[in-house]
Structures are given as C-alpha cells and as structure tokens.
HTML snippet that shows the backbone in 3Dmol.js (N, CA, C, O; Angstrom):
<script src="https://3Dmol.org/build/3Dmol-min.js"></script>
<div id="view" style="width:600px;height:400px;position:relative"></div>
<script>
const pdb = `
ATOM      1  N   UNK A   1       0.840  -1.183   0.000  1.00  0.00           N
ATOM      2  CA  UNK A   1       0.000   0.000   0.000  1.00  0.00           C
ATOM      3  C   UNK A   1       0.880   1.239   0.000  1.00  0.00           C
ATOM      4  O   UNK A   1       1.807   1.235   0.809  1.00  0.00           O
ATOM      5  N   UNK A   2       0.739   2.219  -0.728  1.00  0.00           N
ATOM      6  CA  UNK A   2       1.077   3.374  -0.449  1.00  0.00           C
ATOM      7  C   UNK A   2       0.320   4.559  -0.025  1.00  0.00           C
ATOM      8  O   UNK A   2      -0.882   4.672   0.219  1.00  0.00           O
ATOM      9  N   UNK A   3       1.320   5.464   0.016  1.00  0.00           N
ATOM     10  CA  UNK A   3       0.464   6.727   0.941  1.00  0.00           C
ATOM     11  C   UNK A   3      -0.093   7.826  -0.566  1.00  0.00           C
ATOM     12  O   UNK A   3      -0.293   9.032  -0.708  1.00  0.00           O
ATOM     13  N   UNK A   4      -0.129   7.284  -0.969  1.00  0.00           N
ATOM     14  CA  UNK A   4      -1.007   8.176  -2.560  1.00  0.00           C
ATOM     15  C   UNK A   4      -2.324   7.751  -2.855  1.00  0.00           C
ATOM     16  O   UNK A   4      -2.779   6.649  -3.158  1.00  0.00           O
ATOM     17  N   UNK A   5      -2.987   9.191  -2.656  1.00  0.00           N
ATOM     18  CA  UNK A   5      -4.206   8.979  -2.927  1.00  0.00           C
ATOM     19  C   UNK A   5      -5.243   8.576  -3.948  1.00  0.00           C
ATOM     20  O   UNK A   5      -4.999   8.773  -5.138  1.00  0.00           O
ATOM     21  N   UNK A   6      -6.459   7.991  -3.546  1.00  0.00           N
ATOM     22  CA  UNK A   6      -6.968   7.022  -4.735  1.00  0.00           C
ATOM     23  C   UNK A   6      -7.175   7.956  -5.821  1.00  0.00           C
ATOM     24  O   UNK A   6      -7.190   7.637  -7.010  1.00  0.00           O
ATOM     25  N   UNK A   7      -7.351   9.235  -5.318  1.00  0.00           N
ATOM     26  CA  UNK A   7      -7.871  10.339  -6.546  1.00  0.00           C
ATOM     27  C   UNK A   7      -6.712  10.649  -7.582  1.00  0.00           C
ATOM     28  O   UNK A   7      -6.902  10.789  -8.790  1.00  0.00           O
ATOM     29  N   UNK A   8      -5.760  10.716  -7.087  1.00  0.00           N
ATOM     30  CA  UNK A   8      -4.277  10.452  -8.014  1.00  0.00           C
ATOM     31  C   UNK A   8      -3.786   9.118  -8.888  1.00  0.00           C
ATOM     32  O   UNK A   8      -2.906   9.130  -9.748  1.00  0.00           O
ATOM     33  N   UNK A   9      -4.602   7.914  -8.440  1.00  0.00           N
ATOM     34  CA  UNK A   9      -3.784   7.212  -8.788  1.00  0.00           C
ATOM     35  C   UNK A   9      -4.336   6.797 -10.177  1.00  0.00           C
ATOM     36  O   UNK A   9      -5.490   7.222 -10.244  1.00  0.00           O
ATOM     37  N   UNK A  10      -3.988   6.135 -11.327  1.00  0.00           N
ATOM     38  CA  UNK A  10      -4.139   5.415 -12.613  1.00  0.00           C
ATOM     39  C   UNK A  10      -5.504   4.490 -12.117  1.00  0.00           C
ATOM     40  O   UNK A  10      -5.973   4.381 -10.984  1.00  0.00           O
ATOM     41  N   UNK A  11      -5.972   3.843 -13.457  1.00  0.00           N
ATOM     42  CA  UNK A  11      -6.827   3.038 -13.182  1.00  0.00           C
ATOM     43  C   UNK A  11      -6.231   1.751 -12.616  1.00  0.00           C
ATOM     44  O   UNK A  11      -6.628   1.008 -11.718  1.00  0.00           O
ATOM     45  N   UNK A  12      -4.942   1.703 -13.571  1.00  0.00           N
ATOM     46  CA  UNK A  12      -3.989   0.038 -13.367  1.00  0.00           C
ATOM     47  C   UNK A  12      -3.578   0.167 -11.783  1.00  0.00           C
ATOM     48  O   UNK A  12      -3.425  -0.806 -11.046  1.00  0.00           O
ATOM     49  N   UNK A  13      -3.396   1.828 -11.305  1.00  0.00           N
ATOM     50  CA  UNK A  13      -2.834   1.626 -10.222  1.00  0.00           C
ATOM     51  C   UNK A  13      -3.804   1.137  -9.104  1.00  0.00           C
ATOM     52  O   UNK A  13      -3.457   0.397  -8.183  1.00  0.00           O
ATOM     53  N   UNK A  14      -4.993   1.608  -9.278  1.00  0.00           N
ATOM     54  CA  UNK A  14      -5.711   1.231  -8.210  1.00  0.00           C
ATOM     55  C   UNK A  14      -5.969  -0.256  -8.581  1.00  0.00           C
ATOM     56  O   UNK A  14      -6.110  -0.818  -7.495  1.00  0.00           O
ATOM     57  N   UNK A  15      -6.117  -1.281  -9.695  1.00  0.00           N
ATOM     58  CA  UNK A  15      -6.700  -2.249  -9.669  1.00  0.00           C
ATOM     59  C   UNK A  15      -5.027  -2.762  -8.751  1.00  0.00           C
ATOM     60  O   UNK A  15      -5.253  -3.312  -7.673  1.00  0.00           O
ATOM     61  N   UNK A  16      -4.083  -2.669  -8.976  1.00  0.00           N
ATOM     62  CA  UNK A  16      -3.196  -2.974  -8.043  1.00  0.00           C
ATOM     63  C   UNK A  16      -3.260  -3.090  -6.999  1.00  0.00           C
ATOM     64  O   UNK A  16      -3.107  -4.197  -6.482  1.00  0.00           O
ATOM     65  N   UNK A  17      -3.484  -2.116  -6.373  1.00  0.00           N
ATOM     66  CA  UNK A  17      -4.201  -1.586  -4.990  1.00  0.00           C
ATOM     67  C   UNK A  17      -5.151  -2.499  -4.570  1.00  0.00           C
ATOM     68  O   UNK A  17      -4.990  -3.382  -3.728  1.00  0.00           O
ATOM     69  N   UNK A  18      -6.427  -2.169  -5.373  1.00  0.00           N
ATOM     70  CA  UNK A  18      -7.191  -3.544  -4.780  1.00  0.00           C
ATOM     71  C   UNK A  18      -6.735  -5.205  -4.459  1.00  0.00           C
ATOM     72  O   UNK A  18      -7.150  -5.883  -3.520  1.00  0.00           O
ATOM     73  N   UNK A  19      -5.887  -5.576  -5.388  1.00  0.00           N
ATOM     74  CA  UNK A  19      -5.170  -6.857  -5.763  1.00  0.00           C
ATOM     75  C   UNK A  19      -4.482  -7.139  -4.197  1.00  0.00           C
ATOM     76  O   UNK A  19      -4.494  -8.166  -3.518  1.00  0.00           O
ATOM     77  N   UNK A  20      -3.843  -5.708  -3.910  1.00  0.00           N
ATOM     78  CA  UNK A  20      -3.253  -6.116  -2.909  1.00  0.00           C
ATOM     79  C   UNK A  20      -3.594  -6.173  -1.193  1.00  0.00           C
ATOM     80  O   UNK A  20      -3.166  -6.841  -0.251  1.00  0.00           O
ATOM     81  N   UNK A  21      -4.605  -5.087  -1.365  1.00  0.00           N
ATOM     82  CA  UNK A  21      -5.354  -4.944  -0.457  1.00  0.00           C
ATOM     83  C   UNK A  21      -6.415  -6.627  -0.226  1.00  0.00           C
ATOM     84  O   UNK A  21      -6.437  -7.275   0.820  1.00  0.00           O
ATOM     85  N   UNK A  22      -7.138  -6.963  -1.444  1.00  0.00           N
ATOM     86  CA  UNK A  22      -7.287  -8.122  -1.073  1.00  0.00           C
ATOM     87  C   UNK A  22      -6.897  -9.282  -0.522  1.00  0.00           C
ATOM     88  O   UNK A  22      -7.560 -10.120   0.090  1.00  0.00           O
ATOM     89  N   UNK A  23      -5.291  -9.235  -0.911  1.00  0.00           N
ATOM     90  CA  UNK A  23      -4.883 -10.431  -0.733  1.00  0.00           C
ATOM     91  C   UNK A  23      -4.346 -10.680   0.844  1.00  0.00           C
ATOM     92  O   UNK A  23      -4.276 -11.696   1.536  1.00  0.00           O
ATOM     93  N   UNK A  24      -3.901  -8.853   1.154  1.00  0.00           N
ATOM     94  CA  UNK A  24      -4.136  -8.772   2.513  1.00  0.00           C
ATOM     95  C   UNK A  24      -5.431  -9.242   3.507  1.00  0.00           C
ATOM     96  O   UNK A  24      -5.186  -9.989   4.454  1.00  0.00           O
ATOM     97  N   UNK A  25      -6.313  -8.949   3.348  1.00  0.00           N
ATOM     98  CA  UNK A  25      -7.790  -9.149   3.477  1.00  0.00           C
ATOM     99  C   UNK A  25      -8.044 -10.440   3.675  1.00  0.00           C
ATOM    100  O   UNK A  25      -8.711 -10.937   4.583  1.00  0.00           O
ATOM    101  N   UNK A  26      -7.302 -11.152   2.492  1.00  0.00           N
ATOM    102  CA  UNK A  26      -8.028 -12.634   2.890  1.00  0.00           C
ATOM    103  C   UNK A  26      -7.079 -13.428   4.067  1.00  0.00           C
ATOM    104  O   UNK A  26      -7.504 -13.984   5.080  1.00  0.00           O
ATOM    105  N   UNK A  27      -5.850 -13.324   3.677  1.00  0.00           N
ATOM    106  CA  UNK A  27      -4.555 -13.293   5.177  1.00  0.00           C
ATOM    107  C   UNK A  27      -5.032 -12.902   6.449  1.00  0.00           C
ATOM    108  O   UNK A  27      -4.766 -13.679   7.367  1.00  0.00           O
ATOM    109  N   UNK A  28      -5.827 -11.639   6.786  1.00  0.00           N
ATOM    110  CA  UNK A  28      -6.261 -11.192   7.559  1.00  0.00           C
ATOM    111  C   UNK A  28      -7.338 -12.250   8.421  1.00  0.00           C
ATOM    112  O   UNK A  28      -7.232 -12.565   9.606  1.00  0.00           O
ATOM    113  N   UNK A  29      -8.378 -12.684   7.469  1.00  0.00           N
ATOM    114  CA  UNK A  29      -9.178 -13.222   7.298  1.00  0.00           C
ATOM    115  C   UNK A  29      -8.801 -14.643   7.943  1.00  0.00           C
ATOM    116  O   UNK A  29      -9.253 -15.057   9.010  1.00  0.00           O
ATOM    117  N   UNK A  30      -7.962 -15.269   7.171  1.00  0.00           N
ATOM    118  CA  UNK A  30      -7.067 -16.767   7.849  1.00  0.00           C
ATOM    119  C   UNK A  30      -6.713 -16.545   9.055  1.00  0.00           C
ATOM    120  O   UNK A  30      -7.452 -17.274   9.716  1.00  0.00           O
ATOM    121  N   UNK A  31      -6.118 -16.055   9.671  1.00  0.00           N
ATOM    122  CA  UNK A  31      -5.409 -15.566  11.059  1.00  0.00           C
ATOM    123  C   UNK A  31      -6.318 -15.319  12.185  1.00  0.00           C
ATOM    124  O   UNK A  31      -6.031 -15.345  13.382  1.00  0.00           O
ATOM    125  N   UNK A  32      -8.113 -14.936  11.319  1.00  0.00           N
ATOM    126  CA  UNK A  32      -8.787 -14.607  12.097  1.00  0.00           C
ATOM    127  C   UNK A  32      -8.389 -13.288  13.015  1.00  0.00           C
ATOM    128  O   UNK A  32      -7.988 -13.399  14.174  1.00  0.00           O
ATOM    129  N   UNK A  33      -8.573 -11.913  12.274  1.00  0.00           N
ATOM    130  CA  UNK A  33      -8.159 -10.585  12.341  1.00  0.00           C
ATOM    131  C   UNK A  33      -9.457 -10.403  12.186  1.00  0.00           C
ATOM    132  O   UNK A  33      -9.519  -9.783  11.124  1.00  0.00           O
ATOM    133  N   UNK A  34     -10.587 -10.561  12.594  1.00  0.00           N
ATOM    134  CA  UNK A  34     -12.185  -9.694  12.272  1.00  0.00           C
ATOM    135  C   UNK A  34     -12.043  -8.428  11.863  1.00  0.00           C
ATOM    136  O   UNK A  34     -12.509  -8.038  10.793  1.00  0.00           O
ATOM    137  N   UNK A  35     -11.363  -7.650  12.710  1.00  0.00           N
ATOM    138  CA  UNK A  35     -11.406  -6.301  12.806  1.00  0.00           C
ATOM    139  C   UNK A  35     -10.506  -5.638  11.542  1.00  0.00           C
ATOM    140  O   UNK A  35     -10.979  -4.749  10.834  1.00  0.00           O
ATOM    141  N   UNK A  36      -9.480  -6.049  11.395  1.00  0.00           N
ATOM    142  CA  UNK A  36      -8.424  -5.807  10.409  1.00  0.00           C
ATOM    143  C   UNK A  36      -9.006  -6.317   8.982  1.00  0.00           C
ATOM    144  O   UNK A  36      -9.018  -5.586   7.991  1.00  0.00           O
ATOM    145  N   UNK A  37      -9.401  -7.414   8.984  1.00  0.00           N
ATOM    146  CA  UNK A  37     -10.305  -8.342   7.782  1.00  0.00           C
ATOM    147  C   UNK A  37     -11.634  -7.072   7.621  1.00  0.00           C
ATOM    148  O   UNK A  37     -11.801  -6.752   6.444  1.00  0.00           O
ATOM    149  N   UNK A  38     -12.361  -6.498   8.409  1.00  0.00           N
ATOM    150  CA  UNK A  38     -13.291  -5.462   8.095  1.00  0.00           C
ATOM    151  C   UNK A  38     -12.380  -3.999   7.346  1.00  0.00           C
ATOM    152  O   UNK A  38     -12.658  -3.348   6.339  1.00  0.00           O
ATOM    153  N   UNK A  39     -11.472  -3.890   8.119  1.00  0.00           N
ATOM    154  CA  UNK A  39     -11.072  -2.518   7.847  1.00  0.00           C
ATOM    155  C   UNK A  39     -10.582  -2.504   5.928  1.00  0.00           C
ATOM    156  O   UNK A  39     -10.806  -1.703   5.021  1.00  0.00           O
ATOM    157  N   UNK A  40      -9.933  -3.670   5.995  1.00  0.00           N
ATOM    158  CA  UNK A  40      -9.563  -3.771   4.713  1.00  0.00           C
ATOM    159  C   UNK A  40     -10.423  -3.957   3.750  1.00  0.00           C
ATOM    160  O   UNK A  40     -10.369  -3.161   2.812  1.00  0.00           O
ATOM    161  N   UNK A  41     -11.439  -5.043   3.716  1.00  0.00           N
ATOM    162  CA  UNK A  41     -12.769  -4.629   3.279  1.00  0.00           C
ATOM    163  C   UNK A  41     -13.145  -3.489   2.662  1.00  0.00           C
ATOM    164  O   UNK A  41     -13.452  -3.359   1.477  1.00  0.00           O
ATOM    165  N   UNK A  42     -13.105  -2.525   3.654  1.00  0.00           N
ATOM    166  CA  UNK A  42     -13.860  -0.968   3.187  1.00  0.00           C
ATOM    167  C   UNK A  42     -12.847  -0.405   2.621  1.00  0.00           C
ATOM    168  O   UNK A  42     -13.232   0.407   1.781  1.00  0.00           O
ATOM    169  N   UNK A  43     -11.395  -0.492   2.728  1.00  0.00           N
ATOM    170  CA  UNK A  43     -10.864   0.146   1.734  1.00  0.00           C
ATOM    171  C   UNK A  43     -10.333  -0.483   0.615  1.00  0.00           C
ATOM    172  O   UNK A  43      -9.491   0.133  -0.038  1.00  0.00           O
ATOM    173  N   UNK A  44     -10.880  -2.290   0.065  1.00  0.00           N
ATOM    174  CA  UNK A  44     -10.974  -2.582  -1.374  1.00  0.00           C
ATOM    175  C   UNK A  44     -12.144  -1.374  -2.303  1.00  0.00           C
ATOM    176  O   UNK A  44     -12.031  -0.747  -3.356  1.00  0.00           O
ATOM    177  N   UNK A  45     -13.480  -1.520  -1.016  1.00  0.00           N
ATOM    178  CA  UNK A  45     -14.811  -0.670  -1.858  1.00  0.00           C
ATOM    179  C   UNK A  45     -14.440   0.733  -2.376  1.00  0.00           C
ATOM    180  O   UNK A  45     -14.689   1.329  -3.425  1.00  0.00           O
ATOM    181  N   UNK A  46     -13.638   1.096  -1.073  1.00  0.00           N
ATOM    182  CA  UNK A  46     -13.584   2.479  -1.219  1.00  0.00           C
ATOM    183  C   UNK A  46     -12.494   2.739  -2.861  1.00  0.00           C
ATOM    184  O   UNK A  46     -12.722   3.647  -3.660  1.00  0.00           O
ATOM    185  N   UNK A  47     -11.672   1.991  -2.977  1.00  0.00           N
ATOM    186  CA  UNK A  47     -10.232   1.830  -4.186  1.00  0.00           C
ATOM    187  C   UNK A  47     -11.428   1.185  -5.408  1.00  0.00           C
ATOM    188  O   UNK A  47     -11.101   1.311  -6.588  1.00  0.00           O
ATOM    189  N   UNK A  48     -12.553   0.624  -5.143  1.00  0.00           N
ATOM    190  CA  UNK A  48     -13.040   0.015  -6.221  1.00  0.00           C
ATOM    191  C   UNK A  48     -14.189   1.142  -6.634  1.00  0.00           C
ATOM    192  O   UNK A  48     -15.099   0.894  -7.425  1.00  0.00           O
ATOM    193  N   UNK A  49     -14.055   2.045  -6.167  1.00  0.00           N
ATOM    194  CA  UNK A  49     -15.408   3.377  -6.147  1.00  0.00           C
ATOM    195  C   UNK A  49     -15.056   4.367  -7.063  1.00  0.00           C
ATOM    196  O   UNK A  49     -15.791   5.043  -7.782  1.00  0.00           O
ATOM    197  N   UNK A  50     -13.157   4.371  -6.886  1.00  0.00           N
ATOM    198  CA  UNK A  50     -12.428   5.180  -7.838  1.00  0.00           C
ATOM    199  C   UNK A  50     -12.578   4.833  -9.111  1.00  0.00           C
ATOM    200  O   UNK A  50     -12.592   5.729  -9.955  1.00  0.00           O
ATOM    201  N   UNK A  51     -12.715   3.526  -9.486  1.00  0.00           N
ATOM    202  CA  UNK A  51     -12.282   2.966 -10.965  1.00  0.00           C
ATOM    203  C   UNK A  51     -13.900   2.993 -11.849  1.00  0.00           C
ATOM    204  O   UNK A  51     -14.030   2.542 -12.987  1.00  0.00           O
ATOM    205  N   UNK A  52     -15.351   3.795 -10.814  1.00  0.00           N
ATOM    206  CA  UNK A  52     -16.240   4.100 -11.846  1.00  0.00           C
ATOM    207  C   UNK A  52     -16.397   5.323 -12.418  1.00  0.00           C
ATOM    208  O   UNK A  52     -15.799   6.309 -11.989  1.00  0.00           O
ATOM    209  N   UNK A  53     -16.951   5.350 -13.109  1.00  0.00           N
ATOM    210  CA  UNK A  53     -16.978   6.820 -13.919  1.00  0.00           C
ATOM    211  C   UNK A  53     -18.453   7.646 -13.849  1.00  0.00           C
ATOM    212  O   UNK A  53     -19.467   7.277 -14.443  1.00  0.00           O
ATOM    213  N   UNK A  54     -18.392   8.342 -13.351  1.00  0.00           N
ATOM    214  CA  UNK A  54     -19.325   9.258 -12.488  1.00  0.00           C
ATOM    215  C   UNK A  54     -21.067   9.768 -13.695  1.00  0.00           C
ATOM    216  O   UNK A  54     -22.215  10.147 -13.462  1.00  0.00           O
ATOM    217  N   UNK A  55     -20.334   9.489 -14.775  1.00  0.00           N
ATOM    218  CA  UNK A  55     -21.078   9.777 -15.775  1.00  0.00           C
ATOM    219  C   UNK A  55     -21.963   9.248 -16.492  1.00  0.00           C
ATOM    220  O   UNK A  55     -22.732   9.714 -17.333  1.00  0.00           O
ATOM    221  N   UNK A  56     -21.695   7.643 -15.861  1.00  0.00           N
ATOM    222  CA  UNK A  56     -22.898   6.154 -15.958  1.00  0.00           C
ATOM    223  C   UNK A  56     -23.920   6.790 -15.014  1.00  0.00           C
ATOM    224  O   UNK A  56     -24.972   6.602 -15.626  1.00  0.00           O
ATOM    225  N   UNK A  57     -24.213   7.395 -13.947  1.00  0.00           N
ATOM    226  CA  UNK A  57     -25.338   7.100 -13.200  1.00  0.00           C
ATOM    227  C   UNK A  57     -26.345   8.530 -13.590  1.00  0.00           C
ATOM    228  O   UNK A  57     -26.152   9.717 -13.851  1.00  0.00           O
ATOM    229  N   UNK A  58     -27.464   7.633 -13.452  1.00  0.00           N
ATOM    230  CA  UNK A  58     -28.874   8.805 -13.470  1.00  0.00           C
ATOM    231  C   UNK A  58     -29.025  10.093 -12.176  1.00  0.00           C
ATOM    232  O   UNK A  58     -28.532  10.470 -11.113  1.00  0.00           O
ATOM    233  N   UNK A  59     -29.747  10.300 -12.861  1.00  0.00           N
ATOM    234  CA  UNK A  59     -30.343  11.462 -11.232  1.00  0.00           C
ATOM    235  C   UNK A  59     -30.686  10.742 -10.462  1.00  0.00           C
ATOM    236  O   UNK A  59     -29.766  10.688  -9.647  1.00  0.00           O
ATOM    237  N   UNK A  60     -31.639   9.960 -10.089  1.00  0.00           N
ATOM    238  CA  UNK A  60     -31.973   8.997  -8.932  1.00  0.00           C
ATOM    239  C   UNK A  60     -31.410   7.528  -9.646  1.00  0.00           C
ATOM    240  O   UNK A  60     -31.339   7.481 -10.874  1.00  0.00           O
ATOM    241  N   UNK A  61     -31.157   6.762  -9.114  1.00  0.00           N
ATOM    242  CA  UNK A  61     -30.691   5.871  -9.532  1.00  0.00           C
ATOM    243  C   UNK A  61     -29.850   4.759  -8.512  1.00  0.00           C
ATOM    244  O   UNK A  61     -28.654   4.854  -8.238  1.00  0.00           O
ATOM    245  N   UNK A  62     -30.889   3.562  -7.966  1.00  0.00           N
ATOM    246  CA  UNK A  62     -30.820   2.735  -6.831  1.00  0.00           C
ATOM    247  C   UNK A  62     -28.918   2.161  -7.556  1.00  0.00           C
ATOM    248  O   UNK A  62     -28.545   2.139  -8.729  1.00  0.00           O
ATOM    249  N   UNK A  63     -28.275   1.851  -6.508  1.00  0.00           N
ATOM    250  CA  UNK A  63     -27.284   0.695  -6.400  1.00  0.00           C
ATOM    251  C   UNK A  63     -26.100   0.143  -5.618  1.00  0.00           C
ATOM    252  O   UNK A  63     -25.294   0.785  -4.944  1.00  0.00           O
ATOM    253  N   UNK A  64     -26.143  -1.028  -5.811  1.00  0.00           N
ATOM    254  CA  UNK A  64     -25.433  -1.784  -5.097  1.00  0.00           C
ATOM    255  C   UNK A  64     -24.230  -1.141  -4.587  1.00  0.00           C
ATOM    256  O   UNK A  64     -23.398  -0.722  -5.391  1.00  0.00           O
ATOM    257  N   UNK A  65     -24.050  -1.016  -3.307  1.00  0.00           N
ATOM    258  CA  UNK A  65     -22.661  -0.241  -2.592  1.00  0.00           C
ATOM    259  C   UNK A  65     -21.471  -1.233  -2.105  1.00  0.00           C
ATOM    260  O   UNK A  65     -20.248  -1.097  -2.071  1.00  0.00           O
ATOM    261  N   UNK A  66     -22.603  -2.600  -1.637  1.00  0.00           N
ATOM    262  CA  UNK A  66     -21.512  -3.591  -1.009  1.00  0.00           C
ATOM    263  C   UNK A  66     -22.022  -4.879  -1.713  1.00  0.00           C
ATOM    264  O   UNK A  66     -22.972  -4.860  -2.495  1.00  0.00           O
ATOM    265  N   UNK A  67     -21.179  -6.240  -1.314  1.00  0.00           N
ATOM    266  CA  UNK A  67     -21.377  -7.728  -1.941  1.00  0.00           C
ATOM    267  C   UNK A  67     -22.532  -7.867  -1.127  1.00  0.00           C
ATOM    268  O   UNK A  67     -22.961  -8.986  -1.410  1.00  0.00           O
ATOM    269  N   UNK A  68     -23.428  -7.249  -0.098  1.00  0.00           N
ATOM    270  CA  UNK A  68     -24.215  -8.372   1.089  1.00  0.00           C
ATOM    271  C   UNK A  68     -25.647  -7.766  -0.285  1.00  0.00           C
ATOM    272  O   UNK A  68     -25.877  -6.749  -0.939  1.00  0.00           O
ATOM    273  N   UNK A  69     -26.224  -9.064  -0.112  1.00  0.00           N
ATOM    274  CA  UNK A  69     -26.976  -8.268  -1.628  1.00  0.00           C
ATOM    275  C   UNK A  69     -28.741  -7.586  -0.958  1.00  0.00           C
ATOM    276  O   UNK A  69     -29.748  -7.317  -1.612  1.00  0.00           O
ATOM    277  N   UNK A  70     -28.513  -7.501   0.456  1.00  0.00           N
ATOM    278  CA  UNK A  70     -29.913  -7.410   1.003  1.00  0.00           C
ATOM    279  C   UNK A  70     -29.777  -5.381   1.084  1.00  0.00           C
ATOM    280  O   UNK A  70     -30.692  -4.558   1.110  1.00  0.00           O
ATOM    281  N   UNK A  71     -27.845  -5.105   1.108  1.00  0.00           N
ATOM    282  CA  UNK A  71     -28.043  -4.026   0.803  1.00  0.00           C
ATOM    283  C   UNK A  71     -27.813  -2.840  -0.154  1.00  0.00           C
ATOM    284  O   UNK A  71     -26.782  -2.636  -0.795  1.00  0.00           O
ATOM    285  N   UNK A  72     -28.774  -2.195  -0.151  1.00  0.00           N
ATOM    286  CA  UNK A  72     -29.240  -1.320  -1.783  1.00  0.00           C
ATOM    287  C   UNK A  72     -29.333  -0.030  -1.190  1.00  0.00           C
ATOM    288  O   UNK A  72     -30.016   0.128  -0.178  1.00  0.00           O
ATOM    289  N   UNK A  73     -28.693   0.935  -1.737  1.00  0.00           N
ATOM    290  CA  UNK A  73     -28.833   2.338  -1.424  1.00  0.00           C
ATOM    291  C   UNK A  73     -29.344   2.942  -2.468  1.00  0.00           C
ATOM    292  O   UNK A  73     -29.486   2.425  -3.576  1.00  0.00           O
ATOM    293  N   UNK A  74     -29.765   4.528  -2.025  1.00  0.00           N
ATOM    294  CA  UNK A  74     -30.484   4.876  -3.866  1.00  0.00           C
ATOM    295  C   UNK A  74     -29.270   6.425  -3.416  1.00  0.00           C
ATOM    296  O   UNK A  74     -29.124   7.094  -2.392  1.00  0.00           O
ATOM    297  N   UNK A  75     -28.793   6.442  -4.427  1.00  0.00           N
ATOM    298  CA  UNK A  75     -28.116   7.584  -5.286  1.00  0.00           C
ATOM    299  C   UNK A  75     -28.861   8.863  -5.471  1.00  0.00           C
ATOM    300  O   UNK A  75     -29.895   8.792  -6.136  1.00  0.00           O
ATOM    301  N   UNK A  76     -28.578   9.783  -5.089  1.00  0.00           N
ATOM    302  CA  UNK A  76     -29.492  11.125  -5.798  1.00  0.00           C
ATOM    303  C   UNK A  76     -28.392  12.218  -5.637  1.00  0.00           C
ATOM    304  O   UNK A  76     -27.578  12.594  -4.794  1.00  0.00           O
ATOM    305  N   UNK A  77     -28.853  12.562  -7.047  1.00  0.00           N
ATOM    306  CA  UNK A  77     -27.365  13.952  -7.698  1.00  0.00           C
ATOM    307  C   UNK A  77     -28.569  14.945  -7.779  1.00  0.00           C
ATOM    308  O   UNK A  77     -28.388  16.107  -8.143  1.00  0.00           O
TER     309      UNK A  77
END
`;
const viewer = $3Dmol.createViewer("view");
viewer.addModel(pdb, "pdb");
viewer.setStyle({}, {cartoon: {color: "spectrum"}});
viewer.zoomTo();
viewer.render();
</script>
C-alpha cells in the first residue's frame, strides 16, 4: 500500500491496490483478524469506487454499494 491517494492514482494503479489490499484481506481473514479483515474490506470498496466513472449514473438511480446483496442504497445527484 502506499500513501497516494486514490484520486491520483491510474486506473492500473488502483486495480493494483485492490489486488493487494485483497490479498491482505483474505490473510487477515485466515489468522482470524475480524477487525483488520473489516477494515480492509472498506478500503478494497472504497479503491473500487475510484475505478467508476461518475457519468454512468442517473439522477436517482438505486445501487449496489456492497457484496451483502440485502443491501441497496439509492443515489441522488
């Protein structure tokens, strides 16, 4: 991980980022780190939030924020 922000970084760089952040995540995960296994979590979503393009979504427009599929947020620009 580095200390450069997601708003700076390339697209390749962040899918990096995620790659690695995951793989941390799932390590985390083995060791049984709950807390550390969560934290990392939110910052794959947050690195995977960078790589959409702001210009796909409607004015209102419901969607998926996380994998748990019960939850759905709605969007409004």
């Amino acid at each position: 991980m580095s200390d450069v922000r997601y708003s700076k970084m390339s697209a390749y760089e962040l899918q990096q980022e995620i790659a690695a952040l995951t793989e941390k995540a799932r390590k985390a995960e083995q060791l049984g780190m709950v807390n550390e296994f969560s934290v990392l979590e939110r910052k794959v979503t947050m690195a995977k939030a960078y790589l959409l393009n702001p210009d796909d979504f409607k004015k209102v427009k419901y969607i998926k924020l996380t994998e748990i599929p019960v939850s759905i947020s709605k969007l409004i620009i």
